[in-house]
N, C-alpha and C positions, 0 to 999 in steps of 0.2 A: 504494500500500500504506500510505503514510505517514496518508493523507486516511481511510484503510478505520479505524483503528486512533484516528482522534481525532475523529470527525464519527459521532456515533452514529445519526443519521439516514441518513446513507449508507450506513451497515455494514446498517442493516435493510433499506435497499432492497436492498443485494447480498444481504443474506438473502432475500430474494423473486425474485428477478430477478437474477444475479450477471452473464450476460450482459450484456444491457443496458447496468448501471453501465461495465462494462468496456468496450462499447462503444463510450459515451460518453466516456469517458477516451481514445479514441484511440489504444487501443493496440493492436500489431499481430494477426496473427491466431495466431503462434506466443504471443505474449505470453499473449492471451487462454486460450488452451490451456494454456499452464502453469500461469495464477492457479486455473482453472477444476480440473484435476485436482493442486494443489496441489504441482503437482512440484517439491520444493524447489531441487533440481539446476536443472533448467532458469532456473528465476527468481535463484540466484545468477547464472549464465552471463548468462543478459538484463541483470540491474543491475546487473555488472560488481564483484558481492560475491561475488568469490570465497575472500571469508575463509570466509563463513558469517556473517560478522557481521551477524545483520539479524532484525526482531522481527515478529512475525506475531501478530493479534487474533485466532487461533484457538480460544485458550483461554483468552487473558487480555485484558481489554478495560479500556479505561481510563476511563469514565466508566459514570454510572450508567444502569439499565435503564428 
């Protein structure tokens, strides 16, 4: 998530392809399911933020288009 949010190249390939990237990343099949329908729940319980503390390039992106 961290890599989605600071490699703008990446983020557009998830934008084409979100499988894929996710994939590639290695991550399990639950995991990919949660990135995939954006389940915030699940993805705190996976990365173990169970604050909520945690930032998502949904809508806000940190580098240029």
């Amino acid at each position: 998530m961290r890599k989605l949010g600071s490699d703008a190249a990446l983020a557009a390939e998830y934008e084409k392809n979100p499988e894929a990237v996710l994939q590639r990343a290695g991550l399990s099949a639950e995991e990919r399911k949660a990135m995939l329908e954006k389940d915030y729940e699940a993805i705190k319980r996976l990365t173990g933020l169970a604050d909520g503390k945690f930032a998502t390039n949904h809508l806000i992106r940190t580098y240029e288009d």
